[in-house]
C-alpha positions in Angstrom: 30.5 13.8 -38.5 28.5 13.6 -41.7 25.4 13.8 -39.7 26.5 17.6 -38.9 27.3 18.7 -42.0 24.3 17.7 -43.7 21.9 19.2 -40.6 24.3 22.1 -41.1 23.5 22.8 -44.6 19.7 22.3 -44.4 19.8 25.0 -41.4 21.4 27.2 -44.3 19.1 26.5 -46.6 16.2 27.0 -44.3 17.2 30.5 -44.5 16.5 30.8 -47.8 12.5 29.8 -47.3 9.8 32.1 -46.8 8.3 30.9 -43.8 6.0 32.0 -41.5 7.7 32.5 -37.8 6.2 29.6 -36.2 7.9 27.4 -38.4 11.4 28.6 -38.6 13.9 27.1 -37.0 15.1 28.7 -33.5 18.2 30.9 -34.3 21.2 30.2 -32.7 22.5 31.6 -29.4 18.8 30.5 -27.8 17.2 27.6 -26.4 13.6 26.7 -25.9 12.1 26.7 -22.1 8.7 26.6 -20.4 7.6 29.7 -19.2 5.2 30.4 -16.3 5.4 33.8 -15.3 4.7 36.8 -18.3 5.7 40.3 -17.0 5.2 43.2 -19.0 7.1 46.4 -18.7 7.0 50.2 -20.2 9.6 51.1 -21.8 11.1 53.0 -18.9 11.3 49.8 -16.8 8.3 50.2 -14.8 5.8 47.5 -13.4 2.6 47.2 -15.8 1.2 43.7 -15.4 1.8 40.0 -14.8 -0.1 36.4 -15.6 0.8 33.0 -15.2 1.3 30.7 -17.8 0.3 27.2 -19.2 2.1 25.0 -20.8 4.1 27.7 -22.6 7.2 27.4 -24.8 9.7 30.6 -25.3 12.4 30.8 -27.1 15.2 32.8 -24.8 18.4 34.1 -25.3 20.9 31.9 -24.3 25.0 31.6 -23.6 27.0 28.4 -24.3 26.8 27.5 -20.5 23.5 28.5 -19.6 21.9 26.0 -22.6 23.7 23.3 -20.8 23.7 24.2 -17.2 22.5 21.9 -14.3 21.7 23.9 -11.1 25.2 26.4 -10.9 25.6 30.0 -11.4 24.8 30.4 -15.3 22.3 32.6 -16.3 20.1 33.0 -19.1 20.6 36.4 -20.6 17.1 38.0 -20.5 14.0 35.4 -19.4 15.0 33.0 -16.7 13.6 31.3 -13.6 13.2 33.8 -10.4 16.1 32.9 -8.2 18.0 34.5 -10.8 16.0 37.8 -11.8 14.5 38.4 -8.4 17.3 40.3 -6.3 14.6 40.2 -3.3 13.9 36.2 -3.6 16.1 35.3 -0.7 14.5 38.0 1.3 11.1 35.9 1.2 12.4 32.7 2.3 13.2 31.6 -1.0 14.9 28.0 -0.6 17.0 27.9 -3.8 20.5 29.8 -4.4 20.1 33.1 -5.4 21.9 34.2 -8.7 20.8 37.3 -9.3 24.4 39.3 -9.1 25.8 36.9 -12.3 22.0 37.4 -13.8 22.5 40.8 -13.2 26.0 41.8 -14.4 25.4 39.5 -17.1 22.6 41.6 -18.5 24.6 44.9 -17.4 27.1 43.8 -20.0 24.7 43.2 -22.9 22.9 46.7 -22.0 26.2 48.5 -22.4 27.4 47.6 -24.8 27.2 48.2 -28.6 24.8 45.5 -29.6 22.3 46.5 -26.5 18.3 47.0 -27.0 15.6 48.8 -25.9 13.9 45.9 -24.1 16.6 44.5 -23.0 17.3 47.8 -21.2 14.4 47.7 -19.5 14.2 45.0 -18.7 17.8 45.7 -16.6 16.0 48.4 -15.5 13.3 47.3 -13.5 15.4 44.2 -12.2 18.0 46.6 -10.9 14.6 47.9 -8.4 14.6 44.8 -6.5 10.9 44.1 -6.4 10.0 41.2 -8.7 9.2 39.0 -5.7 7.0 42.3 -4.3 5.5 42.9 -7.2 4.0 39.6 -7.9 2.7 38.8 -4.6 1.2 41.8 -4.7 -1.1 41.3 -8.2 -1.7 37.4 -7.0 0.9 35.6 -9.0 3.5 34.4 -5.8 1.7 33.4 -2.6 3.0 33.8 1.0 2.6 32.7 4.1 1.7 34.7 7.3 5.7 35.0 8.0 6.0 36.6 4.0 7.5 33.7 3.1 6.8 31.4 -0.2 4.7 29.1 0.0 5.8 25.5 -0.5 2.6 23.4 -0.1 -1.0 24.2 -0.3 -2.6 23.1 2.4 -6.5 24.9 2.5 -8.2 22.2 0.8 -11.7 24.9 1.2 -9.3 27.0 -1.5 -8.5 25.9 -5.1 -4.7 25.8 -5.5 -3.2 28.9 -6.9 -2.7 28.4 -10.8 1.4 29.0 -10.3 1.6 26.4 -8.1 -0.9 23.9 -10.1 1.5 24.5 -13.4 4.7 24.5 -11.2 6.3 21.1 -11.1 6.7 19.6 -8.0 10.6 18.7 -6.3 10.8 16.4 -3.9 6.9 16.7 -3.1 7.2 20.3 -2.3 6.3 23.4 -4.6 9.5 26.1 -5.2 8.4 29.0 -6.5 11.6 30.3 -7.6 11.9 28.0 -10.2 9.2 29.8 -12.5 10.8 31.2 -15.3 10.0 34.8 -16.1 9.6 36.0 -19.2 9.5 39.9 -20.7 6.7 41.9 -22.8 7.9 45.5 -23.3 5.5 48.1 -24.5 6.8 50.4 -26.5 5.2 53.3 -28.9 5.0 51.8 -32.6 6.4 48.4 -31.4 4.1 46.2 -32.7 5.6 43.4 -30.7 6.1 43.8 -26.9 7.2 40.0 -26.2 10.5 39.7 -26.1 10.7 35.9 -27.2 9.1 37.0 -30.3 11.2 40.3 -31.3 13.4 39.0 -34.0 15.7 42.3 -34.2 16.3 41.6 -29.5 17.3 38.1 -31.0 19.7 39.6 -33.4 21.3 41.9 -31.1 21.8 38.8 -28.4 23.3 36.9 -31.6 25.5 39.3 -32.3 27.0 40.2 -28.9 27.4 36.4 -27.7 29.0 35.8 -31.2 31.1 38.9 -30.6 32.6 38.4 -27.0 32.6 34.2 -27.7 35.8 31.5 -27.1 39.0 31.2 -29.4 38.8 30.2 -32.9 40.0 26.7 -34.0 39.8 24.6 -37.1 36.2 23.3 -37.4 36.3 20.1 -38.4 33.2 20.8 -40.0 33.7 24.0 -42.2 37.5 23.6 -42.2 37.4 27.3 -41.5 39.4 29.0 -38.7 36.5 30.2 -36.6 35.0 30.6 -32.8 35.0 27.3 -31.5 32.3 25.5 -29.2 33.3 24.6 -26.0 29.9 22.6 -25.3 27.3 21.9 -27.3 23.1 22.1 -27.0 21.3 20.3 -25.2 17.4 19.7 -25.0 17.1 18.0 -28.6 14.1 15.7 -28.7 12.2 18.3 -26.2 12.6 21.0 -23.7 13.3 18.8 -20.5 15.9 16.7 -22.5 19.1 16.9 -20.8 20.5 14.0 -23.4 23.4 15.0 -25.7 24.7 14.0 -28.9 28.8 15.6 -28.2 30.2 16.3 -24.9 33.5 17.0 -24.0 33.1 18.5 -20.4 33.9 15.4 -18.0 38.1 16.5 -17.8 38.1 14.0 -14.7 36.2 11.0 -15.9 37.8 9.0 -19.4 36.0 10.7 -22.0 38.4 11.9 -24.1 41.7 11.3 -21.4 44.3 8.2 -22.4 44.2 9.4 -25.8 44.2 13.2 -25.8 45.4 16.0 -23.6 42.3 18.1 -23.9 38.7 17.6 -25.9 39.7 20.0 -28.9 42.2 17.8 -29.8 39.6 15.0 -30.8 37.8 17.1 -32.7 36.8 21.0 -32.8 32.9 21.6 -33.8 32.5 25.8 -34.6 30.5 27.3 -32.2 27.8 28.5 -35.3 28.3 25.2 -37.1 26.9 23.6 -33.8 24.2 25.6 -32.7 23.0 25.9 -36.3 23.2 21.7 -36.6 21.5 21.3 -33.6 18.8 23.8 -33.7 17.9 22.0 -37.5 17.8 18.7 -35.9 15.4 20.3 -33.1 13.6 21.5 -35.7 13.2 18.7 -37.7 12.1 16.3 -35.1 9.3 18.5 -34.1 8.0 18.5 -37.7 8.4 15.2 -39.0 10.4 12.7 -36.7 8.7 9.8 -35.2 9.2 9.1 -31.7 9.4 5.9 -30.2 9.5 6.8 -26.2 13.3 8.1 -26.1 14.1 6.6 -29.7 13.5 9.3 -32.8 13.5 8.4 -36.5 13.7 11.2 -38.7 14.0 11.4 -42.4 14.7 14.3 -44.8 15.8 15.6 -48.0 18.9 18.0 -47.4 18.0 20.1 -50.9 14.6 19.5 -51.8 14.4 20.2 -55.5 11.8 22.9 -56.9 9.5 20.0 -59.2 6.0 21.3 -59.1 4.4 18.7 -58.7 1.6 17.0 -56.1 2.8 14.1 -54.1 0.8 10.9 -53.2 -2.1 10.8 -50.9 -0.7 9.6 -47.8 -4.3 8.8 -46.6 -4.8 6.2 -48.9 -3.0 2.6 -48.8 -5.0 1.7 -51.7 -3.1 4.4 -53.7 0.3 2.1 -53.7 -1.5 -0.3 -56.0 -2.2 2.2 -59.2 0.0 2.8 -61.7 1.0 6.7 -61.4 2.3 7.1 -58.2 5.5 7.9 -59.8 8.3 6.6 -61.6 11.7 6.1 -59.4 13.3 4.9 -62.8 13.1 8.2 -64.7 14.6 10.4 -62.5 16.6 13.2 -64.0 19.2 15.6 -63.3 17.2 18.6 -62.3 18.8 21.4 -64.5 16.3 23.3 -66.1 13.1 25.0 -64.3 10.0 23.3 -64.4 7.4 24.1 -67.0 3.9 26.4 -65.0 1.7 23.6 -63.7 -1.7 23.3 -64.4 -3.0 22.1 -61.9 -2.0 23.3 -58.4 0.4 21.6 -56.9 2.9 21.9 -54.1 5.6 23.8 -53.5 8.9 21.7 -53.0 10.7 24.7 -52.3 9.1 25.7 -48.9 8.6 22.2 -48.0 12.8 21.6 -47.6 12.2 17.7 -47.2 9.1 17.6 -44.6 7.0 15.6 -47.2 9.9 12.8 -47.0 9.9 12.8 -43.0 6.1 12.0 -43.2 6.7 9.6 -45.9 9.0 7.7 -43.9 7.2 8.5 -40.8 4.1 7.6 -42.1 6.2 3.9 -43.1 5.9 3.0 -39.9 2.2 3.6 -39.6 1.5 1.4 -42.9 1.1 4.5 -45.3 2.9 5.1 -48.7 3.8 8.1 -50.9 6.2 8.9 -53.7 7.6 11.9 -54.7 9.6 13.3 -57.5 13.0 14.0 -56.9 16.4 14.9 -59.0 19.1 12.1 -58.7 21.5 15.2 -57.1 19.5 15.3 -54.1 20.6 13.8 -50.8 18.1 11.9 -48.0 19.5 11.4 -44.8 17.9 8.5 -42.3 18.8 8.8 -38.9 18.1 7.1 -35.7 18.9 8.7 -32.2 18.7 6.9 -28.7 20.0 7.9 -25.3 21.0 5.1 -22.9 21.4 7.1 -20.2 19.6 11.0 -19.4 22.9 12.7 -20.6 24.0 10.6 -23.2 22.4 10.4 -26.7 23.9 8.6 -29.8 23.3 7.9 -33.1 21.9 4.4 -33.4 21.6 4.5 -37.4 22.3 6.6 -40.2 21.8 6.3 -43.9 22.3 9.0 -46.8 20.3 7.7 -49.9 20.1 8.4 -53.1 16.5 9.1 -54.2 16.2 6.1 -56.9 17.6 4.0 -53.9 15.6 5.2 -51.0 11.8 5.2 -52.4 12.5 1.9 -54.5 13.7 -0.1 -51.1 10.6 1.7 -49.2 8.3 0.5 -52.4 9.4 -3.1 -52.2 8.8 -2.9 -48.4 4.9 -2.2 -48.9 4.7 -4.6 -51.8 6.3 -7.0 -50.4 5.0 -6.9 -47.4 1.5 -6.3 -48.5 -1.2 -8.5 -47.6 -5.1 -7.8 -46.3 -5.1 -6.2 -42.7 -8.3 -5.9 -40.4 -8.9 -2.3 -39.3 -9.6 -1.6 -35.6 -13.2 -0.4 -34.6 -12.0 3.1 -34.6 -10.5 3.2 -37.9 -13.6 1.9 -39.1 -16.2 4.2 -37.1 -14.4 6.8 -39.5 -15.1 5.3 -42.9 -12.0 3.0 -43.0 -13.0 -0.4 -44.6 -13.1 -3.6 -42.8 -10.2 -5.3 -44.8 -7.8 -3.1 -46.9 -4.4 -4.2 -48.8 -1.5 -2.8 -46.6 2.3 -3.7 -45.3 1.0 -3.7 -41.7 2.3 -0.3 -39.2 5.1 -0.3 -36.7 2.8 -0.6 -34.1 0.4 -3.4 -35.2 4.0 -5.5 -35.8 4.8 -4.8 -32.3 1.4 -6.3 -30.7 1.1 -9.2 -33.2 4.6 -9.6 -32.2 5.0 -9.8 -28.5 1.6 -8.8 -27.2 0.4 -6.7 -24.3 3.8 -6.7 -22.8 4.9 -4.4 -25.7 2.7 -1.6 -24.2 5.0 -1.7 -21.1 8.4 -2.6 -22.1 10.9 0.4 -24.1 13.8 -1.7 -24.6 11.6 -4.2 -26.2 9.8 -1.8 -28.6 13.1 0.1 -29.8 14.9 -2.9 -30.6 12.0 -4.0 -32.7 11.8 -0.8 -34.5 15.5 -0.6 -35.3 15.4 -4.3 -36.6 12.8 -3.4 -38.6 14.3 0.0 -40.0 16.8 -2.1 -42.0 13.9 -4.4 -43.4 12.2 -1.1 -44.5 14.7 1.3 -45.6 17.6 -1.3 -46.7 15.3 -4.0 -48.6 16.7 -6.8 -45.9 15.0 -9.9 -45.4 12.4 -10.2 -42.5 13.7 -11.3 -39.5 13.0 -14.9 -38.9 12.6 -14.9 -35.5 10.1 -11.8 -35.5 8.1 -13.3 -38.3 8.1 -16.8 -36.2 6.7 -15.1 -32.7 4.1 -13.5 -35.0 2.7 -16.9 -36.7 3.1 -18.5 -33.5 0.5 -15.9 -32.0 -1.6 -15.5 -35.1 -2.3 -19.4 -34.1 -3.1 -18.8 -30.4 -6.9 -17.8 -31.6 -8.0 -19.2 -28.2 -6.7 -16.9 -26.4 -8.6 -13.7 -27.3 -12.3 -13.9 -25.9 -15.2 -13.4 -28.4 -15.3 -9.4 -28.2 -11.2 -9.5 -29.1 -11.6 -11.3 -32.2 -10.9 -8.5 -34.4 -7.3 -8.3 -32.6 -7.0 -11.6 -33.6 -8.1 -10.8 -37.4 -5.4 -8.1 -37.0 -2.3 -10.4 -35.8 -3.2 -13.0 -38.4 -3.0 -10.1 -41.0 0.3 -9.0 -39.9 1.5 -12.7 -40.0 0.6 -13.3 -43.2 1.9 -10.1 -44.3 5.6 -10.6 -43.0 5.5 -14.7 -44.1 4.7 -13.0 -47.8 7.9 -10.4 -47.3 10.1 -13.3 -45.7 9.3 -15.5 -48.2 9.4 -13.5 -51.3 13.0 -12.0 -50.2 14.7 -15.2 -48.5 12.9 -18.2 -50.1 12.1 -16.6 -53.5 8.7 -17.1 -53.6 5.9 -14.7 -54.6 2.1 -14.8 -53.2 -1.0 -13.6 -54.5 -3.1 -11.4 -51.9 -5.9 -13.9 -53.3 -7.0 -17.2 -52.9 -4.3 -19.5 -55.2 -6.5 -22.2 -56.3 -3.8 -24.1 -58.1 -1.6 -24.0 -55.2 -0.3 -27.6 -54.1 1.7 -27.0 -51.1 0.8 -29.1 -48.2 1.1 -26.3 -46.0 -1.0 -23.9 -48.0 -3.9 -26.5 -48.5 -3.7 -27.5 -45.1 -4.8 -23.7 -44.4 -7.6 -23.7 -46.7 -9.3 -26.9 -44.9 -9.0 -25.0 -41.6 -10.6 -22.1 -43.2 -13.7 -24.2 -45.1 -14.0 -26.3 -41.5 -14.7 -23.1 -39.4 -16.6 -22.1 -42.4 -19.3 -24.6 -41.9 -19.3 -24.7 -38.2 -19.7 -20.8 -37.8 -22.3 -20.9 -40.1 -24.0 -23.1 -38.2 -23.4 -21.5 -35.0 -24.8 -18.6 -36.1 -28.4 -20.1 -37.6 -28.7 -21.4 -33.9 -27.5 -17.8 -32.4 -24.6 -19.8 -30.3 -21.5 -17.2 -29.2 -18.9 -19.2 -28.8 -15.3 -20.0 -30.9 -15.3 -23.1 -33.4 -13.3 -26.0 -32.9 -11.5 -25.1 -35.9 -10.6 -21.6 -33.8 -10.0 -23.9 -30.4 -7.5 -25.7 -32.1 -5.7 -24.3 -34.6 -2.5 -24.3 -32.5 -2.9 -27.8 -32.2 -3.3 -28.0 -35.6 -0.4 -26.1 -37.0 1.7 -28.8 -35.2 0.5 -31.5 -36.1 -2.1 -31.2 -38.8 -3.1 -34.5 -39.8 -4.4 -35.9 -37.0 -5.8 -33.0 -35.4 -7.7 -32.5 -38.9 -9.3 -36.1 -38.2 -10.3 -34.4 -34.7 -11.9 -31.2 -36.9 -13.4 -33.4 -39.7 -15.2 -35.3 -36.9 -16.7 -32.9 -35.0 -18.1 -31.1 -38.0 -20.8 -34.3 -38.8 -23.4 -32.8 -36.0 -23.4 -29.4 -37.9 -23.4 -30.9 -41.3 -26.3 -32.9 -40.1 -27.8 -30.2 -38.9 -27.5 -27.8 -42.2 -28.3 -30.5 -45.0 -32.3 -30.2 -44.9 -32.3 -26.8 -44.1 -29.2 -25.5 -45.9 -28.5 -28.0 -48.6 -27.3 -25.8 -51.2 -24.3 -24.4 -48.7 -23.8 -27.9 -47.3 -23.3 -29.2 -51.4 -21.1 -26.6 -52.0 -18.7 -26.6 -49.0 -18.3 -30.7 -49.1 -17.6 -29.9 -52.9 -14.8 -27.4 -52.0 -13.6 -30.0 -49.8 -13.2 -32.7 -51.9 -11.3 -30.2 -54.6 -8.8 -28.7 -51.6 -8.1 -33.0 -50.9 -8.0 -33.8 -54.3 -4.8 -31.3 -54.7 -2.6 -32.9 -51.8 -0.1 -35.4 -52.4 -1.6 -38.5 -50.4 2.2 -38.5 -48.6 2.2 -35.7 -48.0 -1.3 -35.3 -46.6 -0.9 -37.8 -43.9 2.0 -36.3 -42.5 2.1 -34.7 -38.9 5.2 -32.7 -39.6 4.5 -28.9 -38.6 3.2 -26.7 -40.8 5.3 -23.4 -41.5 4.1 -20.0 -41.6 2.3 -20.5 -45.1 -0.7 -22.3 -44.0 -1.8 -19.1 -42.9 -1.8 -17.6 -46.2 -3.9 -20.7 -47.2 -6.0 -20.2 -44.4 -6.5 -16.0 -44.2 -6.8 -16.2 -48.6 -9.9 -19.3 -48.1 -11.7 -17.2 -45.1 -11.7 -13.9 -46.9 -12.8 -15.4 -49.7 -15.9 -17.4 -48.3 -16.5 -14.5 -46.5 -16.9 -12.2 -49.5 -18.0 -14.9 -51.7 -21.8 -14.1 -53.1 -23.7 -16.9 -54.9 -27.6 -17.3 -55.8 -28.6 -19.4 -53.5 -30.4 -18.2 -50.4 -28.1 -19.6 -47.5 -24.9 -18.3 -49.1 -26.8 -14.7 -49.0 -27.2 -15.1 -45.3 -23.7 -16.0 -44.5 -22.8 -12.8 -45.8 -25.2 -10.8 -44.2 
């Protein structure tokens, strides 16, 4: 249960942090819900006002059973949905089990006893009336039929639909009013805050009565203190409809714990702080800085983020990876004195408690890179979580890293890994260069990977994610079979139409860029990200004639303002297995545009049949007129001989139009 104890202490150290509300993490004894009904109160418990909601998020007061409750007879303490607060809901036609007498006691209890409040009071004090459901048919909020009873369907298409209803999620096709959740504002002379969610000090006094009249106390497995032990643990982790949990103990008549134990405590015993506080961190930390993958989250983050003053890496920049002072992993220190004033401003590690490292590693999957300074003390924890089922979740990976560890293994991901990528239209519309020097994202490894059928498949796109955590994060070698499927496409150029050639651009970049990474940590061979003139492999100048062939006939296509793919572009699956004699096909069908170019293009003509002759010249003649497949590499020979005719600028006049 390392996982807990290190989400445990970075709640605790959270504490410490000067930050604003909105970015604190939820204090225990609550749970986050939707709101859609706001009623506000005087102080006395009478009626003021009410609105509807959208797309609200509270934090309310919650118990140990009513976080985790399905559809049975646990209520929240204060805000909760109106078959619970509404006494009177039954009375119109309300089709949902009334709880209001457990709502109702419940709150009694809190009100009377030493660790009450004045809202809260209230609040019990206008619910004891009976006339929620009254009252908020009566300003417009509920809606009834001619027979007072609640509407479940709008039928008067003449009539937009009331705004409760249009927020209101539908079950089984029908509207049900009484699930809206109700929450409190009460107005009160000096209060500066009427909302209830939002009154730390009502918070506080629900803390301390739950944590007052809570369970028996155990040996936390966690603390290895005696104190208040959880029963069941918190739900809705990843967001606020998540019924998924990490521990549960509760099935006594299924084979969760039973054969081995007598009861759940005796397989382990969480406190009930200890869990709320881990579990509330881990909320936290997934809504700043995890990244999502459907149901599968990756978050990273530093458990004590040491104070260093001082600015971390542009993550906006790829580029950036390839200068010199981006930091230096190997002269890291023990962080025992206080760092000298900056001068220059610089940002605060201290309020940042490990966010910058959940966007670093976040950002890793979207083909960015940063560095940051730590101290060789510090702790960064990787985790994975998945749920199989919609009550299950689990821990799929975990890491802790040291710091020297953890930013040198994501370092040799994007240098190894880094080759020229094509941006998408988008990208570039916002000033994003055409080609720029990059270990391809998450996502452009998943199309170039397995296509369309990616967008549509879950399964398919966590498995590939988790593969390629431990490529990323553990400096493992590529996987072969991934880095196959993703030459095998890069070579299927025929099958993207004219207007979907820049998708191609983009798979061929990612191909090349996990052949270099495959090759460079299995086969032990390093690759410029330029054209390798003195390069002999038969594979590599086998790449380079493909990329001078389509060269020549583009060129031509384009002086004649024909749209339509190359026969280099036609065939280059063909030609990957088996390149000699489908380079005879190529060689031969380049004589009409040859032809064609030598009176009016001599000087490109002379130097492309010179480039020719110096790629041939390199190739051992065996070796040359072999039709044994090529591997991944000819790509690299290929991508490296395109970019550079493409970029290349000469004096002559037709090489000036090629670029332009």
């Amino acid at each position: 249960m390392s996982w807990l104890g290190k989400l445990y202490k970075t709640y605790e150290a959270v504490q410490q942090l000067d930050l604003a509300q909105s970015e604190q993490i939820m204090p225990i004894c609550h749970t986050p819900q939707n709101a859609h009904i706001h009623i506000t109160l005087n102080q006395n418990g009478a009626f003021i006002r009410a609105e509807v909601l959208e797309k609200t998020q509270i934090v309310l007061p919650a118990t140990e059973d009513s976080a985790c409750r399905g559809n049975n007879d646990a209520p929240h303490p204060l805000a909760d949905k109106l078959h619970y607060v509404a006494q009177d809901y039954a009375n119109y036609g309300g089709k949902k089990k009334p709880y209001f007498n457990s709502y109702e006691a419940q709150l009694k209890e809190w009100t009377n006893s030493p660790y009450s409040h004045p809202k809260a009071t209230a609040v019990y004090q206008y619910i004891s009336k009976g006339t929620v459901i009254a009252d908020l048919i009566k300003h417009g909020i509920c809606h009834v039929d001619e027979n007072q009873i609640l509407l479940t369907s709008w039928d008067n298409s003449d009539q937009p639909i009331p705004l409760l209803l249009k927020v209101l999620p539908k079950e089984k096709g029908m509207f049900e009013q009484g699930s809206a959740l109700v929450c409190w504002s009460v107005e009160i002379a000096g209060d500066q805050c009427p909302q209830t969610w939002k009154d730390s000090s009502l918070q506080q006094a629900w803390i301390d009565f739950d944590i007052n009249n809570g369970g028996d106390s155990a040996l936390c497995y966690i603390t290895g203190n005696n104190i208040t032990a959880a029963v069941k643990h918190p739900a809705k982790i990843r967001h606020t409809g998540d019924k998924a949990k990490l521990i549960s103990s509760n099935d006594k008549d299924g084979y969760t714990y039973r054969g081995r134990f007598f009861d759940s405590q005796q397989a382990a015993t969480v406190g009930f702080e200890v869990t709320q506080k881990a579990h509330n961190t881990l909320r936290w930390l997934i809504g700043r800085q995890g990244y999502r993958n459907g149901d599968q989250v990756i978050i990273a983050w530093a458990v004590n983020q040491p104070n260093i003053p001082q600015p971390l890496e542009s993550l906006d920049d790829p580029e950036a990876l390839f200068s010199d002072n981006w930091g230096n992993i190997d002269n890291l220190t023990l962080n025992t004195e206080s760092a000298s004033p900056p001068i220059e401003p610089t940002l605060d590690h201290s309020k940042d408690l490990g966010q910058r490292f959940g966007h670093l590693f976040s950002e890793k999957l979207k083909g960015k890179f940063s560095g940051a300074p730590l101290a060789l003390t510090d702790s960064i924890v990787v985790m994975t979580l998945d749920s199989a089922t919609p009550g299950r979740m689990g821990v799929t990976y975990y890491r802790d890293f040291q710091p020297t560890e953890y930013l040198s293994n994501l370092e040799a991901w994007h240098l190894d890994c880094a080759w020229w990528q094509r941006a998408s239209k988008e990208k570039q519309q916002t000033g994003k260069p055409k080609w720029y020097r990059s270990a391809p994202s998450n996502w452009a490894i998943l199309e170039a990977v397995y296509g369309d059928i990616i967008k549509s498949n879950e399964a398919l796109k966590k498995n590939l994610s988790e593969r390629l955590l431990s490529s990323i994060i553990d400096k493992q070698s590529i996987p072969l079979d991934i880095m196959r499927r993703a030459t095998h496409r890069a070579t299927q150029r025929h099958s993207f139409k004219l207007d979907q050639q820049w998708q191609w651009e983009q798979n061929l970049g990612v191909a090349c860029a996990l052949y270099r990474g495959y090759a460079i940590r299995t086969l032990g061979r390093h690759y410029a990200m330029a054209l390798e003139t003195n390069n002999t492999s038969r594979d590599y100048l086998y790449g380079r004639l493909l990329a001078v062939a389509e060269n020549i006939e583009q060129f031509s296509l384009d002086k004649s303002s024909e749209k339509r793919l190359t026969n280099a572009g036609r065939l280059m699956q063909r030609f990957a297995d088996r390149p000699f004699s489908t380079w005879k096909t190529i060689e031969l069908s380049l004589l009409p545009y040859i032809q064609r170019l030598q009176n009016t293009h001599g000087g490109f003509i002379t130097t492309r049949k010179q480039l020719l002759d110096q790629i041939h010249s390199l190739f051992n003649s065996d070796s040359f007129n072999s039709d044994k497949a090529l591997s991944a590499e000819f790509l690299l020979g290929f991508h490296s001989q395109r970019l550079e005719l493409m970029t290349k600028k000469t004096t002559t006049e037709s090489e000036l139009d090629l670029i332009n």
